[in-house]
Each structure stands twice: as structure tokens, then as C-alpha cells.
C-alpha positions as MATLAB code, in Angstrom:
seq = 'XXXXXXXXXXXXXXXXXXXXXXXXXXXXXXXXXXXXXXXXXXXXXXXXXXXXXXXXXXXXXXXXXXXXXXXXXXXXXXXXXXXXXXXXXXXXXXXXXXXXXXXXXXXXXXXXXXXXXXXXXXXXXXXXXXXXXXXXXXXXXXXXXXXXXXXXXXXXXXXX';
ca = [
     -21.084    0.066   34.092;
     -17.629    0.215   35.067;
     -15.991   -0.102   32.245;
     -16.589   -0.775   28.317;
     -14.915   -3.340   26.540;
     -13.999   -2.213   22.683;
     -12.907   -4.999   20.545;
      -8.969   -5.057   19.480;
      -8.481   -2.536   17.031;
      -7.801   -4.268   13.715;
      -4.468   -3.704   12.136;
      -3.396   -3.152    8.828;
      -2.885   -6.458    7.687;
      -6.607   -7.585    9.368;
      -7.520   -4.552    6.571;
      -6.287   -5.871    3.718;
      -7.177   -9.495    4.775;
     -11.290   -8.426    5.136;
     -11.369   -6.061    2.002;
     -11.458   -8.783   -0.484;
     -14.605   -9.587    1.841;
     -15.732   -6.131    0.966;
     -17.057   -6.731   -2.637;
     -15.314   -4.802   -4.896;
     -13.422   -7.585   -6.333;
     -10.111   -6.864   -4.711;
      -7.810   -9.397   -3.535;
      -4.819   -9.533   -2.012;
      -3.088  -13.256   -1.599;
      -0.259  -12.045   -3.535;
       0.297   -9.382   -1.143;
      -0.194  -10.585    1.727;
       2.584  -13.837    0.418;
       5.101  -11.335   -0.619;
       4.322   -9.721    3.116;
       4.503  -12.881    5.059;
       8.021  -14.058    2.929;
      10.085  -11.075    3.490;
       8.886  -11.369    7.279;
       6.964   -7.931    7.074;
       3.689   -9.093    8.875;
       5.056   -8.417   12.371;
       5.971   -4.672   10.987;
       2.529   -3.873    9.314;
       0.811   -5.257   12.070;
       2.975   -2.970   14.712;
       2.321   -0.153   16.420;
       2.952    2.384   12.970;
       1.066    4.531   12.149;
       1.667    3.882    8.377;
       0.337    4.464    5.563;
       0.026    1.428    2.898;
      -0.243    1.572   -0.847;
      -1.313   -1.451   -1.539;
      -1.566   -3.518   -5.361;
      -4.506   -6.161   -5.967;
      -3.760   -9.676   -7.424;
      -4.655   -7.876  -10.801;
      -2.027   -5.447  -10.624;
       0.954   -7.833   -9.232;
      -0.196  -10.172  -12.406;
       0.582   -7.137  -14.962;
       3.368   -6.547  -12.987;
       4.806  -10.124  -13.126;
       3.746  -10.132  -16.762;
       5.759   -7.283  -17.551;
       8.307   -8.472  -15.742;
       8.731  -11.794  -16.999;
       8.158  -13.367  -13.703;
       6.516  -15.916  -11.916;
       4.773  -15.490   -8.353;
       7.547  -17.795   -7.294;
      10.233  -15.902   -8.949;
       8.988  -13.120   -7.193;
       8.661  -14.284   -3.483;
      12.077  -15.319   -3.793;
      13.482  -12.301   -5.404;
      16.132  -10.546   -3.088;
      14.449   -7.512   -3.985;
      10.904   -8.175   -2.365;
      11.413   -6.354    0.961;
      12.349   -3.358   -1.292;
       9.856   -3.305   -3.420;
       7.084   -3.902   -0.668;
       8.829   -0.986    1.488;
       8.354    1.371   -1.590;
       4.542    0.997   -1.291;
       4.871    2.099    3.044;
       4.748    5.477    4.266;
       5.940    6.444    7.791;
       2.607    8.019    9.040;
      -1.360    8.132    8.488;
      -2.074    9.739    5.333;
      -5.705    9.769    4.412;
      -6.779   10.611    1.553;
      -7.616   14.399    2.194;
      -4.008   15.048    3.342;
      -2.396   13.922    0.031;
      -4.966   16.004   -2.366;
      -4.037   18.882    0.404;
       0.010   17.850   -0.367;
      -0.453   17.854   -4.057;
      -2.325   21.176   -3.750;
       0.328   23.010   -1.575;
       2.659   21.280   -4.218;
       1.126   22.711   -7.464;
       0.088   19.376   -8.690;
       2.725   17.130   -7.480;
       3.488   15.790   -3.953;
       6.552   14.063   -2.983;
       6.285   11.175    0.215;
       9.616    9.392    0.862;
       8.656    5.682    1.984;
       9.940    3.113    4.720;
      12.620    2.149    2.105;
      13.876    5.581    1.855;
      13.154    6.411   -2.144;
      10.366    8.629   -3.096;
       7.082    8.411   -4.626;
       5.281   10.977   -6.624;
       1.756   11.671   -6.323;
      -0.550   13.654   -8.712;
      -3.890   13.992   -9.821;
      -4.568   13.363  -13.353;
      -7.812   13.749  -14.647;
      -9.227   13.409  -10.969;
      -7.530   10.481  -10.433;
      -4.802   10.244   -7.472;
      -1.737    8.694   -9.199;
       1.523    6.997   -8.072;
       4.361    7.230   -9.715;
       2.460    8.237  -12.909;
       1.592    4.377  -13.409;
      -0.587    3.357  -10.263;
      -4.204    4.901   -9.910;
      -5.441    4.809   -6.217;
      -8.539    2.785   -6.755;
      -9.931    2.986   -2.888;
      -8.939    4.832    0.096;
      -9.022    5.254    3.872;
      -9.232    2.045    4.721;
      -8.522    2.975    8.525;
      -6.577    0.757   10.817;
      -5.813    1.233   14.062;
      -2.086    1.125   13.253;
      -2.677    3.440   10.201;
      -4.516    3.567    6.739;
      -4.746    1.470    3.357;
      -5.427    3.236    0.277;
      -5.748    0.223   -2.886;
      -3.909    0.795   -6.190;
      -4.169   -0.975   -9.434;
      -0.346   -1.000  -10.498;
       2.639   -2.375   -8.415;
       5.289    0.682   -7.960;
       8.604   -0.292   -8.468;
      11.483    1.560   -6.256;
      14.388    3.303   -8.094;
      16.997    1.534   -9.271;
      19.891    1.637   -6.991;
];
């Protein structure tokens, strides 16, 4: 054999596209809209590596609930890039190296995302939190481009 032939190495957005696949109820079409309209795809499907927090249907519904939005609303909202920037992180992250952050951190770790604000991470009752609102409901979801980790909240960026 002169050489071996490895398939393409699947990139974050090829992740997050096969995990609803993966049976544990999680889907992402709102994501992956909100990704597509603020002309992120390219990005998250580039060479990173990043890191991607990212929120099922379920949690962009409470979110637009407690918003008083509609999905619409929302995809056309000047503040869509922003908000999906807050839930990127420059770098591969897996889950290990955060619970090693928070550690070194006594309990808290701070991770500054592609959008430049900050998210705080903890671990509250053995749960990895965001923010204090999103619980990190999977992780390591390894790309080649980086990692996925699923939470169960959308994380909303400082106001400016």
C-alpha cells in the first residue's frame, strides 16, 4: 500500500448537523438558521480550532419565549452574529480542560469568546454551567476544526 486514504475530517458544523442523528433528542435547525443568516457557516466550518457552545431547539424556544420573540424576529435581529459569537471560543477546549480551568480557578473559570465578552464557567452540583443559566448537557463532540460541547440555555452576551 502506498498510501491510505482517510475520509475528510468532518467539521464543526457536519457535528452539529449528525448529532440530532445521535439519539438523544437534540436538534439543532434553529442553530444552524441563525448560523447560515449571519453568514457564519464558512467560519465554523474553517480551519479554527474552536470551541462551540452550542443551544438545542429547546433552549432557543425558552429563549425566544423569554424574549418575546419569534424565530423570525430573531434571524433578523442585528444582534444575531453577537449573540452566536458569545457561544465560540478561540481554541479546542474539551471538556477535561475546563473542569481543570475551574479547578485552578477555585470554582470559577473565565473564557473570553470570538465576540470578545466573557463567559463564566462553574460547576454546580456536578454540573458544568455557563453563565450560571446554561448546563452543558453533552461534550466533546470532536471535530476536526475543534469541539462541540451541547447546552440547554442560549447565553446572551453583555449588554454593550
Amino acid at each position: 500500500v502506498d498510501s491510505v486514504i482517510m475520509p475528510p475530517s468532518q467539521t464543526i458544523t457536519d457535528i452539529v448537523v449528525e448529532s440530532a442523528d445521535m439519539g438523544d433528542d437534540s436538534e439543532f435547525t434553529v442553530l444552524l438558521a441563525a448560523v447560515a443568516e449571519a453568514g457564519l457557516a464558512d467560519a465554523l466550518a474553517g480551519e479554527g480550532p474552536f470551541t462551540v457552545f452550542a443551544p438545542t431547539d429547546e433552549a432557543f424556544a425558552a429563549a425566544l419565549e423569554a424574549l418575546g420573540l419569534t424565530a423570525e424576529e430573531l434571524l433578523a435581529s442585528d444582534d444575531l452574529a453577537g449573540i452566536l459569537t458569545y457561544h465560540v471560543v478561540a481554541g479546542k477546549l474539551m471538556a477535561a480542560d475546563v473542569l481543570a480551568a475551574v479547578e485552578s480557578g477555585n470554582g470559577t473559570a473565565v473564557v473570553e469568546t470570538v465576540n470578545g465578552a466573557t463567559v463564566e464557567v462553574t460547576v454546580e452540583d456536578g454540573m458544568v454551567m455557563l453563565n450560571g443559566v446554561a448546563t452543558v448537557a453533552a461534550t466533546d463532540l470532536e471535530a476536526g476544526n475543534g469541539v462541540v460541547h451541547v447546552i440547554d440555555a442560549v447565553i446572551l452576551p453583555p449588554s454593550q
